[in-house]
C-alpha positions in Angstrom: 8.5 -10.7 13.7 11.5 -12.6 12.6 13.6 -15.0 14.3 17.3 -14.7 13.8 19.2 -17.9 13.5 21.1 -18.4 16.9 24.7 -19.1 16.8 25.7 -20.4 20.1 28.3 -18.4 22.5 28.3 -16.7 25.9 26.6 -13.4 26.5 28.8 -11.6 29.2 26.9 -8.3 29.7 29.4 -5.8 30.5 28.5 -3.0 28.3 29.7 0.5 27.6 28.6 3.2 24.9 31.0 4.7 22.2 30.8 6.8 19.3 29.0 10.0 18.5 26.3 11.7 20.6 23.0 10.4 21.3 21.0 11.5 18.7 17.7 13.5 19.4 16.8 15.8 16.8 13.5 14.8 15.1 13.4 13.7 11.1 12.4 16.8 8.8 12.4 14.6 6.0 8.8 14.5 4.0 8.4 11.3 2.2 4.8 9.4 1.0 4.5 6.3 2.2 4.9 3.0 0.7 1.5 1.5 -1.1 0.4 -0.9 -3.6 0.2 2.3 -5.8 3.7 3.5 -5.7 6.1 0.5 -4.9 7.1 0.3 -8.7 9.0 4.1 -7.5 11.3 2.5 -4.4 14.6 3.5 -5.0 17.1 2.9 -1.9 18.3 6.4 -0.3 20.4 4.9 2.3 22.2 2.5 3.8 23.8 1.9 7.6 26.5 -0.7 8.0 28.4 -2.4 11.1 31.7 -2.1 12.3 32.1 -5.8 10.4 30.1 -8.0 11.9 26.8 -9.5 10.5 23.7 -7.4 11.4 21.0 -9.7 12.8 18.3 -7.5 13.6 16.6 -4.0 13.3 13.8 -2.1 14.7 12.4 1.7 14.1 11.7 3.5 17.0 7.8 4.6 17.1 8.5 8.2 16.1 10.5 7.2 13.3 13.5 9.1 14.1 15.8 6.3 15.1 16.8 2.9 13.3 18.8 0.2 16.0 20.6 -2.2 14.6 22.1 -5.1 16.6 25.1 -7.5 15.3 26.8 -10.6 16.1 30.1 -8.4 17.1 28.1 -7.1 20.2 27.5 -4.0 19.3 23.6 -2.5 18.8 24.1 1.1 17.1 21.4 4.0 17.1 21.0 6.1 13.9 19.7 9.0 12.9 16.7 7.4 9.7 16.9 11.3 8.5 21.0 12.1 8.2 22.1 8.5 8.6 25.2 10.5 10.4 27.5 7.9 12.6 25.6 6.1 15.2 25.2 6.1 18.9 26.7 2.8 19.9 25.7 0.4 22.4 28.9 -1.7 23.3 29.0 -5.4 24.7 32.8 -6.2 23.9 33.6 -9.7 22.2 30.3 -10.8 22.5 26.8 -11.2 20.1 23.4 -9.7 20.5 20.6 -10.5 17.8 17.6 -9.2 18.9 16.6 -5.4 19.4 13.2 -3.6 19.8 12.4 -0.5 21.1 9.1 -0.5 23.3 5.7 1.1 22.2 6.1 4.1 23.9 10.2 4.7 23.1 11.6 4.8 26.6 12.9 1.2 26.4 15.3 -0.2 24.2 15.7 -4.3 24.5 18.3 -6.3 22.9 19.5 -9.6 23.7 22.0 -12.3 22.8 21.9 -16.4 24.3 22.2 -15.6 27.9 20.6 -12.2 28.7 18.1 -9.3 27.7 19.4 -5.9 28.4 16.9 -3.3 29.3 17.9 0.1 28.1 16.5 3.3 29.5 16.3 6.0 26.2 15.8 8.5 29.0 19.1 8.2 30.7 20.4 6.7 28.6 22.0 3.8 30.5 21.2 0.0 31.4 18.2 -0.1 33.6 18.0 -4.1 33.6 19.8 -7.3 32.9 17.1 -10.6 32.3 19.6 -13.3 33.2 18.5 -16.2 31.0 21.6 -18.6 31.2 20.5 -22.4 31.1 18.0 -21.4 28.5 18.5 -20.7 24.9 16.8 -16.9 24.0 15.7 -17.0 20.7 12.8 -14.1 20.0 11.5 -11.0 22.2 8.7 -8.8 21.9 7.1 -5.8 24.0 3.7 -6.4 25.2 1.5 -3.6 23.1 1.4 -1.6 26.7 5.0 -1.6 26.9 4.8 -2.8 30.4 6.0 -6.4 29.8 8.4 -8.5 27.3 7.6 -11.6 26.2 10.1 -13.8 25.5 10.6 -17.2 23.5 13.3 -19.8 24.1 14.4 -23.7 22.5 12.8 -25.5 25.0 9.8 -24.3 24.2 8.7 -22.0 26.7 7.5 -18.6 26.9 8.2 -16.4 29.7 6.4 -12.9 30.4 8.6 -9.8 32.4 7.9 -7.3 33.8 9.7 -4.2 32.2 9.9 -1.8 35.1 11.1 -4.5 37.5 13.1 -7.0 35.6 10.4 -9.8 37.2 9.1 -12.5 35.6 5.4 -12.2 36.1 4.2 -15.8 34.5 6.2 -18.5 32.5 4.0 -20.8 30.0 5.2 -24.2 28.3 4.0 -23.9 25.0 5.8 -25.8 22.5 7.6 -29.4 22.3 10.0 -27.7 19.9 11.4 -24.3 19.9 9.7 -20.7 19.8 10.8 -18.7 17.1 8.1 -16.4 16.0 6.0 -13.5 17.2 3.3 -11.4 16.2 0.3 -9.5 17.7 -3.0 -9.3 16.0 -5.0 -5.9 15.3 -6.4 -4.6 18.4 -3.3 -6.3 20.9 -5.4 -8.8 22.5 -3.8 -11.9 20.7 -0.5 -13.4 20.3 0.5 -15.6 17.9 3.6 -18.0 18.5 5.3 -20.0 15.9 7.0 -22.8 16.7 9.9 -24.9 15.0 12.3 -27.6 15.2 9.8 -30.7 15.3 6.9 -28.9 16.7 6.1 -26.1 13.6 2.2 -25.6 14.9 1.5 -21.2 15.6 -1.1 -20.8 18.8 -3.1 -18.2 18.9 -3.5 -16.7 22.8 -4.0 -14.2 25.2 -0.6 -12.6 26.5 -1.8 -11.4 29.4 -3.5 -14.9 30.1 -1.5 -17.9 28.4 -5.0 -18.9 27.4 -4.9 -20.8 24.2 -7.3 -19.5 21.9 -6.6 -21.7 18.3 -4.2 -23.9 17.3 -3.3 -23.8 13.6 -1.7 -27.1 12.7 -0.6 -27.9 8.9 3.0 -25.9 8.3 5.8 -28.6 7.6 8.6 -27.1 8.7 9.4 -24.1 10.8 7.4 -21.1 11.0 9.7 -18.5 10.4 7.6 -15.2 10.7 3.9 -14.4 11.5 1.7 -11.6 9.4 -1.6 -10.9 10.5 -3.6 -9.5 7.9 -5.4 -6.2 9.0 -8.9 -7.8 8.8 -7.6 -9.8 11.9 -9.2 -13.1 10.4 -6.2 -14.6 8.7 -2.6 -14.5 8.9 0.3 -15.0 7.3 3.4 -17.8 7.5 6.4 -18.4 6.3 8.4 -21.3 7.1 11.8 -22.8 4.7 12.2 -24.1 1.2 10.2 -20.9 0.5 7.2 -22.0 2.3 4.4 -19.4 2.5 1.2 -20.6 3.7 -2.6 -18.2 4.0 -4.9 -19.0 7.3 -8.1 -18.5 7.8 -8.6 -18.3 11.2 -11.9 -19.5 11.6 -11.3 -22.8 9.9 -7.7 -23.0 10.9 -7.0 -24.2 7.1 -3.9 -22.9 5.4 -4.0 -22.4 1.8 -0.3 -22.1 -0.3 0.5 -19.1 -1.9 3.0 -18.6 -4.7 6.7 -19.5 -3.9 8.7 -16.2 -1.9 11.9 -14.9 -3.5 15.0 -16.9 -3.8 16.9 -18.3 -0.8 16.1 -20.5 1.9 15.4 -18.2 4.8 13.6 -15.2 4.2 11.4 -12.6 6.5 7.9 -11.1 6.2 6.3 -8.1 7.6 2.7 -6.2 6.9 2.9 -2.1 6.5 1.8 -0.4 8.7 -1.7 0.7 6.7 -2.3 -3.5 6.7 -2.2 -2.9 2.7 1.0 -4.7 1.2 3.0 -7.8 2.5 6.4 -7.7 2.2 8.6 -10.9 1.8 12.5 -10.3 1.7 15.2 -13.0 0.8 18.6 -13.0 -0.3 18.7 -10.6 -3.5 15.0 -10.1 -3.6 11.8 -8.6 -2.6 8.1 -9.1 -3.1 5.7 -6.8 -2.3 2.0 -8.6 -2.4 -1.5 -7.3 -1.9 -2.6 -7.9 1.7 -6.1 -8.3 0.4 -5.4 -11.3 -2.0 -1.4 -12.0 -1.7 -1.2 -11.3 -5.2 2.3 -10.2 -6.1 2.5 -6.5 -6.9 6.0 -5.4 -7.9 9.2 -7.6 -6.9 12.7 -5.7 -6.4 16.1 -7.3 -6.8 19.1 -6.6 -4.6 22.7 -6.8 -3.8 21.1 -8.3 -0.3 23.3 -11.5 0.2 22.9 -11.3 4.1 22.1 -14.7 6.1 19.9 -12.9 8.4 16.5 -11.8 6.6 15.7 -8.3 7.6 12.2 -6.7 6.9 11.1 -3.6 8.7 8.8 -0.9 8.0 9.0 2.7 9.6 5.6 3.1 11.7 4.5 5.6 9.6 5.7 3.2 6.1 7.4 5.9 4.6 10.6 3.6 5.1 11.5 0.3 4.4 14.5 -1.6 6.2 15.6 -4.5 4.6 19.1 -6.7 4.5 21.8 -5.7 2.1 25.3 -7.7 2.9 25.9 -9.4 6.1 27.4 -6.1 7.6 24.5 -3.9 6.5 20.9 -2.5 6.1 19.0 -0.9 2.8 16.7 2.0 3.2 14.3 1.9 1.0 11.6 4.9 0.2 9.6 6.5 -2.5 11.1 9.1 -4.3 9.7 11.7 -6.3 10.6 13.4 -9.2 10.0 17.1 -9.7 7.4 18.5 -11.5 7.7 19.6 -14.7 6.8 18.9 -18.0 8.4 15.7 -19.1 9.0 12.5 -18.4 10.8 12.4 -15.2 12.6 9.3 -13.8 14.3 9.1 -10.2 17.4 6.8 -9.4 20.2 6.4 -7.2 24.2 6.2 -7.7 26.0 5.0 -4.6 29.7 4.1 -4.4 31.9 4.4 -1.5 31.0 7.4 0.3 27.6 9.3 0.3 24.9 8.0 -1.3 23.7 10.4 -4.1 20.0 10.5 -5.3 19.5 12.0 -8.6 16.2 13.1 -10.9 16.6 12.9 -14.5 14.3 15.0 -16.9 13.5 14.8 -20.4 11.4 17.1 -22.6 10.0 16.6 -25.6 12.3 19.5 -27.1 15.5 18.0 -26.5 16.8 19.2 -23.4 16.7 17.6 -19.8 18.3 17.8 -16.7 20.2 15.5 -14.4 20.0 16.9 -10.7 21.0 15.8 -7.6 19.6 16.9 -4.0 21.5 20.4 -4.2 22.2 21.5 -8.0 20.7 20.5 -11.7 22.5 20.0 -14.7 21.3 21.0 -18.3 22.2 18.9 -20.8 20.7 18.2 -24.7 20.2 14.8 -26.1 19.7 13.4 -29.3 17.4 10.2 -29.5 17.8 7.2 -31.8 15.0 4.7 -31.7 17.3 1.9 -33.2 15.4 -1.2 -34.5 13.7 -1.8 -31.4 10.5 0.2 -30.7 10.4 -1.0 -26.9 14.6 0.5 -26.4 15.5 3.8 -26.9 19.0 5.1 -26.5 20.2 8.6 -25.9 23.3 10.0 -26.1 24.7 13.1 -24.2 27.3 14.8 -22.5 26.8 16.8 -19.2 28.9 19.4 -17.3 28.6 18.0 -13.6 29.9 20.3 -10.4 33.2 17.9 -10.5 33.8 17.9 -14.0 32.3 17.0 -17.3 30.6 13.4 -18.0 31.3 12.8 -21.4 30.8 9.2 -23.1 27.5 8.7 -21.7 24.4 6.2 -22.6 21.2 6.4 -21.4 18.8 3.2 -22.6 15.0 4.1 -22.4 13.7 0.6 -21.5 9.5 0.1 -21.6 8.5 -2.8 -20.1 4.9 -3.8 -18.6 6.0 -2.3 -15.3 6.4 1.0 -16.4 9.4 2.7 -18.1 12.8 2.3 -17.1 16.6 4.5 -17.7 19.4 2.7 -16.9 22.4 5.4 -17.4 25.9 3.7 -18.1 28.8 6.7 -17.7 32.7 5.5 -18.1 35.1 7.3 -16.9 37.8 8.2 -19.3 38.8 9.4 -22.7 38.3 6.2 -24.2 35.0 6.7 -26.3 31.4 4.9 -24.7 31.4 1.7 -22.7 29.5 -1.2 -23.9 26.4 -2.2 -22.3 26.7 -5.2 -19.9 24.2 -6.8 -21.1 26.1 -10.5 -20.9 26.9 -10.0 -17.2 25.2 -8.6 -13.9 28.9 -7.1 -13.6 29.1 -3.3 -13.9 33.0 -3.3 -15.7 35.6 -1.3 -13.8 35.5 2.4 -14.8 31.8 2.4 -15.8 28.6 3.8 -13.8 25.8 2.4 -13.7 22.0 3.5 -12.7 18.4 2.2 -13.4 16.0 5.0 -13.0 12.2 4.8 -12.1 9.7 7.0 -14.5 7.7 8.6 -11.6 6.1 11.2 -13.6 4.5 11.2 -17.0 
């Protein structure tokens, strides 16, 4: 559970709602859920973005059926995870939230900024409480597993426990001589695990309904940025700055390094929800590791240049949130190709404006199809094997429902991780674009996509 970095300011909670209706109708969207046998077939199929401001936070809701997303411009905005159609909004004019959560049993929706926790009612639809925490600085929030407290964590330290229904703060613990900025429960919801920070980086183990200090796991340098427990419940997971990742046992209290997390200096970690893969997200990249053995199983790069780290799965891990730009959030998900005989490969073009998700086919005989989530389009190749066995490059034309693509390579690319297309399209008369191979730039005029084989 991730801390977001704090940026000072003055929480004045007078909030309104605007923008399209609540949304309520339940995802029909099938997808397979994310495992250390299909993250090599992630392709993004979404993405939700802010008025401007820089998204802090996100949270599914435990059905799935809503993302929240909270920003520094004071707005937290509801969507709809199967049509991604414009958001509910949750207004707080002028001012920053970076926190949001929904509670375990969705009637609650918390978000908070440096002087307050809201307490949003999903039922009506309105505030039911304001947690007044001026004089102390809010850094992290989580919902008790029983949903009838929040637990929150502040710079000087201390840990406070309310209670939802009331707005009452039931106990009020001194924990840390630094700040709190990390949460996590273990398996079962017994224990809490606080990370600590800013001169005092030590994670306590306790009982949140108690404040009783079970273990206290000293040996991370510098802050503890997010907590993982593993799904055995006898080790977690930490990972603090300078790409710090550190393995506990629990039962020694030892931490053992792991290999170095992506690139970037703040980064966030969360387990899926089977207990199977860890994911680690930085700026431009993602590692997926085996819970069992933190080996690293696939790593993704991004356009993710966001300062807040945002990693998220769905509760049923058939979705993965993670930070794009400052002003946005990538859905990730497996996407299969269709069956038929082939090799099939799955990939995604986005530009400005919707977000299209294509399937490409090709058959042994020469034909193939390029199809999108409504209509296919036949096409014929021809295939020239060049002077590299590893690279193949085809080269076709298509008719597409807007017009004909014409000028079109497609690089078959096999590398240890499977195969790979990456389809480069320009748009004009004037003959095929070159491959940018000598720059991460896509030139003006040309499409790019790298497809996923998903079916052999």
């Amino acid at each position: 559970m991730h801390n977001s970095k704090v940026t000072l300011g003055f929480l004045i909670v007078c909030l309104g709602t605007s923008g399209a209706a609540f949304p309520q109708e339940p995802s029909t969207v099938n997808r397979t859920a994310i495992s250390a046998n299909n993250v090599a077939r992630l392709s993004v199929v979404g993405r939700v973005r802010s008025g401007g401001a820089e998204i802090a936070a996100a949270s599914f809701s435990p059905d799935g059926n809503l993302l929240a997303t909270a920003d520094y411009g004071g707005s937290v905005r509801l969507w709809q995870v199967a049509t991604l159609e414009e958001p509910f909004t949750i207004k707080s004019p002028g001012n920053m939230v970076w926190g949001v959560r929904f509670s375990p049993d969705g009637s609650w929706l918390a978000y908070w900024g440096l002087d307050g926790i809201v307490l949003w009612d999903l039922r009506s639809q309105e505030i039911a409480h304001i947690i007044d925490t001026r004089g102390k600085t809010l850094t992290i929030a989580a919902f008790t597993p029983d949903g009838q407290s929040l637990v929150a964590g502040y710079t000087n330290g201390t840990v406070e426990v309310w209670d939802t229904a009331r707005a009452t703060r039931r106990d009020s613990w001194q924990l840390m001589a630094g700040s709190v900025l990390s949460f996590a429960y273990a398996p079962g919801g017994e224990l809490l695990a606080v990370g600590g920070g800013h001169g005092d980086p030590r994670i306590l183990i306790l009982d949140w309904r108690t404040g009783v200090q079970r273990r206290a796991l000293v040996g991370q340098e510098n802050d503890v940025h997010d907590i993982v427990f593993l799904r055995d419940g006898n080790s977690l997971v930490t990972t603090g700055p300078r790409r710090i990742v550190l393995l506990w046992d629990l039962a020694s209290g030892t931490p053992a390094p792991v290999s170095a997390a992506p690139g970037g200096n703040d980064f966030a970690a969360e387990g899926s929800p089977d207990g199977s893969l860890i994911v680690i997200a930085g700026a431009g990249s993602i590692q997926f590791r085996d819970a069992d053995n933190m080996r690293v199983l696939h790593s993704l790069e991004h356009d993710g240049n966001g300062q807040i780290p945002i990693a998220m799965f769905s509760p049923d891990g058939t979705l993965l949130a993670t930070s794009g730009s400052r002003h946005e959030v990538v859905l990730w998900a497996v996407v299969e190709a269709q069956e038929e005989t082939g090799a099939g490969y799955v990939g995604t073009w986005e530009y400005d404006g919707p977000h299209v998700h294509f399937t490409f086919l090709l058959r042994p005989d020469g034909t193939g199809h390029l199809a999108d989530e409504v209509h296919t389009f036949p096409f014929t190749y021809s295939l020239d094997a060049g002077s590299d066995p590893a690279r193949l490059d085809l080269v076709y034309d298509v008719d597409m429902a807007f017009g004909r693509i014409s000028h079109t390579l497609v690089r078959l690319e096999r590398t240890d991780r499977g195969d790979l297309l990456h389809w480069v399209s320009r748009h004009s008369d004037s003959g095929p674009p070159e491959w940018p191979e000598a720059s991460s730039r896509t030139p003006s005029g040309v499409t790019r996509i790298t497809f996923h084989r998903v079916v052999s």
